[in-house]
C-alpha positions in Angstrom: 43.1 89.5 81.8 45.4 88.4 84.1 49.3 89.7 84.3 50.9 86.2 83.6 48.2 85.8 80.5 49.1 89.5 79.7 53.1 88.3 79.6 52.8 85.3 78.4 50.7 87.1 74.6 53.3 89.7 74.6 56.2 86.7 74.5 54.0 85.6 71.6 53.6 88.0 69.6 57.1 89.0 70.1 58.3 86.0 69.2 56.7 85.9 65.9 57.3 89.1 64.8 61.0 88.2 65.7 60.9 85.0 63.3 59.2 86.8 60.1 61.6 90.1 60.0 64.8 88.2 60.7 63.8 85.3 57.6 63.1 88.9 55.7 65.7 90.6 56.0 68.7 88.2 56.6 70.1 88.9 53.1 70.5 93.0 53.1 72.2 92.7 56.9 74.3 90.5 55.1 75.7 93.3 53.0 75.7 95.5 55.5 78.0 94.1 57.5 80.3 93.3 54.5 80.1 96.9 53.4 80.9 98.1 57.0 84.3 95.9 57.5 85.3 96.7 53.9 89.0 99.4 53.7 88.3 101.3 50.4 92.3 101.7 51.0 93.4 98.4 50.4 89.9 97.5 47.3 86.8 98.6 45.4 83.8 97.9 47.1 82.1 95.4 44.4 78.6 94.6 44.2 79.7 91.2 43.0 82.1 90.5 46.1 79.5 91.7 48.3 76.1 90.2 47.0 77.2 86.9 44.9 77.2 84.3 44.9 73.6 84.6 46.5 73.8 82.0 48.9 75.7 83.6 51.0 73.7 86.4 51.9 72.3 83.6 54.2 75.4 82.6 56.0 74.8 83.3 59.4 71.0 83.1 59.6 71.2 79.9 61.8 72.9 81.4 64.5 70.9 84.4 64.0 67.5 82.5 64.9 68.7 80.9 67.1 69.5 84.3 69.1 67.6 86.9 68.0 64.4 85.1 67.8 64.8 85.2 72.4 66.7 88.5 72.2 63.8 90.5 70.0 60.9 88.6 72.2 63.3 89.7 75.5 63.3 93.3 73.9 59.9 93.9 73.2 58.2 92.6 75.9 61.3 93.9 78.2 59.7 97.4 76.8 56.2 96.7 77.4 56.2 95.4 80.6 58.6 98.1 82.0 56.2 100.7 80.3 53.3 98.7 82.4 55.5 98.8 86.0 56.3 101.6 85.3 52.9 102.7 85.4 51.1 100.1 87.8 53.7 100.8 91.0 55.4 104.2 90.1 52.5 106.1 88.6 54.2 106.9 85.8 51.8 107.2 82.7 52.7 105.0 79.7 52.4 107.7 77.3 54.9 110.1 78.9 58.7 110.6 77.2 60.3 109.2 80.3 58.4 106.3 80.0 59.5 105.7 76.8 63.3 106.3 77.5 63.4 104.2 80.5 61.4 101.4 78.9 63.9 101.0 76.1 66.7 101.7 77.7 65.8 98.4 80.0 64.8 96.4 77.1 68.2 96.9 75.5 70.3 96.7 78.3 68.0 93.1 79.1 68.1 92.1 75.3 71.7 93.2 74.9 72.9 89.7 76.9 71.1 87.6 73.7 71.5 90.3 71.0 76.0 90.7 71.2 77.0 86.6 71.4 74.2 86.2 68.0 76.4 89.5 66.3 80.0 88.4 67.3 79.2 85.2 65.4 76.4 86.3 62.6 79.2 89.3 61.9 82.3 86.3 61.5 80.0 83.9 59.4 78.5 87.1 57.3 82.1 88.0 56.3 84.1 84.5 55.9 83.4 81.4 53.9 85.5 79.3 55.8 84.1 78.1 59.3 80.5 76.1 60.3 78.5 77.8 62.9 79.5 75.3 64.9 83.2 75.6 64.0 83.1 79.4 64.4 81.9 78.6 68.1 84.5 76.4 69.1 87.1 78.4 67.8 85.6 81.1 69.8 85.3 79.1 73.1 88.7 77.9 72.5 90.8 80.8 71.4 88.6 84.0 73.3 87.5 81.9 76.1 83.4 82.5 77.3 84.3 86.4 77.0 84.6 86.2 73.1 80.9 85.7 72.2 80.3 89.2 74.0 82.7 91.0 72.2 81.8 94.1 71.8 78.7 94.1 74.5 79.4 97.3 76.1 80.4 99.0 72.9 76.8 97.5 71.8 75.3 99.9 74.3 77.0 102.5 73.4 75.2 102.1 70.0 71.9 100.3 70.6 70.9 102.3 74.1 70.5 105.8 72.4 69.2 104.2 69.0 66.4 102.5 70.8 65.9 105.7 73.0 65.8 107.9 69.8 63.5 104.9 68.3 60.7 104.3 70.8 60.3 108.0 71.5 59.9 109.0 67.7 57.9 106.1 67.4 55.5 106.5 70.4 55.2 110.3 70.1 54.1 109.8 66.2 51.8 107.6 67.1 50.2 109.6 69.6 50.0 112.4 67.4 47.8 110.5 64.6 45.9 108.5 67.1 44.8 106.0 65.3 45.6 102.3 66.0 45.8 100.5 62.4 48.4 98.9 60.4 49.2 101.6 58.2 49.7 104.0 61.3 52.3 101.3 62.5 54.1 101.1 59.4 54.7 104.7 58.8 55.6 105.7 62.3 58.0 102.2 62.0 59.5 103.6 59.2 60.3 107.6 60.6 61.3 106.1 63.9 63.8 103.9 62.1 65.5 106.4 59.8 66.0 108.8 62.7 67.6 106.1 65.0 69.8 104.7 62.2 70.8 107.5 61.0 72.1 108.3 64.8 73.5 105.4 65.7 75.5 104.2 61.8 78.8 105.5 62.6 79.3 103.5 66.4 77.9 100.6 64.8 80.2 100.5 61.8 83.2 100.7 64.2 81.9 97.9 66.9 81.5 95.8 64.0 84.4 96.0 62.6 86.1 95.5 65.9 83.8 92.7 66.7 85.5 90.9 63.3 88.7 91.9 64.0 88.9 89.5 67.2 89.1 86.7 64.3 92.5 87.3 63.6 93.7 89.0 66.7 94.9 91.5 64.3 96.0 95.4 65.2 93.1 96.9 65.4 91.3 94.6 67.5 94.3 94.6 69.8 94.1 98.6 69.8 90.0 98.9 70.7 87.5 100.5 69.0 88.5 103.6 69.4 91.9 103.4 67.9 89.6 101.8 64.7 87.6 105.0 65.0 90.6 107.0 64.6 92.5 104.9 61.8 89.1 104.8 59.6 89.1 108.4 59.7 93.0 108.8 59.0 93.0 106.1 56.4 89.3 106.5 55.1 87.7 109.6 55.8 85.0 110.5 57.7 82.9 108.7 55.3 84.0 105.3 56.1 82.0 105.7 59.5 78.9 106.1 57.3 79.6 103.1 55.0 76.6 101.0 55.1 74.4 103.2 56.0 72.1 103.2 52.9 72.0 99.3 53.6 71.5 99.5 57.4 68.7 101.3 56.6 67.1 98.8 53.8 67.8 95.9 56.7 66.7 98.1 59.4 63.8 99.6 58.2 62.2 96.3 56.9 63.5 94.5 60.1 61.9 97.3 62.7 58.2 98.0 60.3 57.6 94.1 59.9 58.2 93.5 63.8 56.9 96.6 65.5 53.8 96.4 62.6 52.7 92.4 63.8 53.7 93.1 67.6 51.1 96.1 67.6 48.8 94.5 65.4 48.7 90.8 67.6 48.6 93.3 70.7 45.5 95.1 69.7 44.3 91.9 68.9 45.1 89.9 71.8 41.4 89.7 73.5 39.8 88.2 70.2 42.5 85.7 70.1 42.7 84.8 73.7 39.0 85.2 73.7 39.1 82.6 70.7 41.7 80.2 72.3 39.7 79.9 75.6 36.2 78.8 74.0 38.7 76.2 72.0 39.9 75.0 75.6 36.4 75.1 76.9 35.1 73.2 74.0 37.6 70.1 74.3 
């Protein structure tokens, strides 16, 4: 199989298992984000505030498509094609740690360019009822200049870098250690991979986010940087406001990360049948 054919399946089969998790689980990062931006201080967190009425748990899932759909195919092929270089010119095994590290550290850093401009807006739609998508762009453009849709990019680093670090080498290692290559095996290592990084990587997400929203109203705290939020979420909040959202980050996350790792691997192992299968087709016509 040759290396463009090789790329070319793993932009495939990245791209779908983009498309399914993000239809999925749409509604739960919905909450998330409106937990995460919510100051216990001022109200009550509500289930019916946050969840209802239901349709707007899909605010936001345009934009989000229309970004993450690229920025997930970017990641995961980013990842498996550095793993590949990695081992083709530099000798560098694909089943080492450091392959692992470096591999995902590229594929965020690479993905990270799609994945901020789809948050900075998905985050503004999620949490006001006011503003289109297309609205919500213009005001950006217009008020934040080209600089306002990556809001937050390098802050995004911060928080994605050592989560996907912490989430490919948990992954990768458990998988190793059951050897076995089935969809079961994918789901569960999925699953451990994602609670660890999560877990990790909650509190610097809560705070980008919320500094990422701010920028709507110029307020304070986005005028002051995310580290000044940092500090006045623990001063107003408590440390536990840098863990709010957490349970739901990790009912979106865990979903999001098991349904597009679980078809990625599975249409990967599967990718000589169906290129086998697609040739004879070609052949035939």
């Amino acid at each position: 199989m040759s290396r463009n054919t090789l790329d070319e399946y793993y932009l495939f089969s990245s791209s779908t298992a983009a498309l399914v998790a993000r239809i999925v689980t749409h509604p739960v990062d919905t909450i998330k984000t409106r937990l995460q931006i919510i100051n216990t201080t001022t109200k009550r967190p509500s289930i019916f505030n946050i969840a209802f009425p239901l349709t707007t748990l899909y605010r936001g899932l345009p934009v989000s498509m229309l970004f993450s759909v690229p920025a997930l195919s970017a990641y995961l092929s980013c990842y498996e094609w550095t793993k590949q270089t990695l081992n083709t010119r530099y000798k560098l095994s694909r089943d080492t740690v450091m392959s692992h590290l470096l591999s995902a550290c590229a594929a965020e850093v690479v993905a990270g360019a799609l994945f901020t401009p789809m948050e900075v807006m998905k985050n503004r739609l999620q949490t006001q009822q006011k503003d289109s998508t297309i609205t919500l762009a213009k005001t950006i453009a217009k008020t934040e200049g080209f600089r306002g849709f990556f809001r937050g990019y390098w802050m995004g680093m911060a928080v994605f870098v050592p989560h996907s670090m912490i989430y490919f080498v948990t992954y990768e290692s458990m998988k190793q250690w059951m050897n076995e290559s089935h969809f079961q095996t994918y789901m569960l290592c999925s699953t451990v991979a994602g609670v660890t990084s999560i877990a990790v990587s909650t509190p610097l997400d809560t705070i980008k986010t919320r500094w990422q929203v701010s920028a709507a109203d110029q307020g304070q705290q986005f005028r002051q940087g995310p580290i000044a939020i940092a500090k006045n979420m623990i001063k107003q909040e408590g440390r536990v406001a840098l863990t709010r959202g957490l349970l739901a980050r990790i009912a979106c996350g865990i979903p999001s990360t098991t349904i597009s790792m679980t078809i990625f691997e599975v249409l990967k192992d599967s990718r000589e049948k169906i290129l086998g299968n697609v040739g004879k087709t070609f052949a035939i016509q």
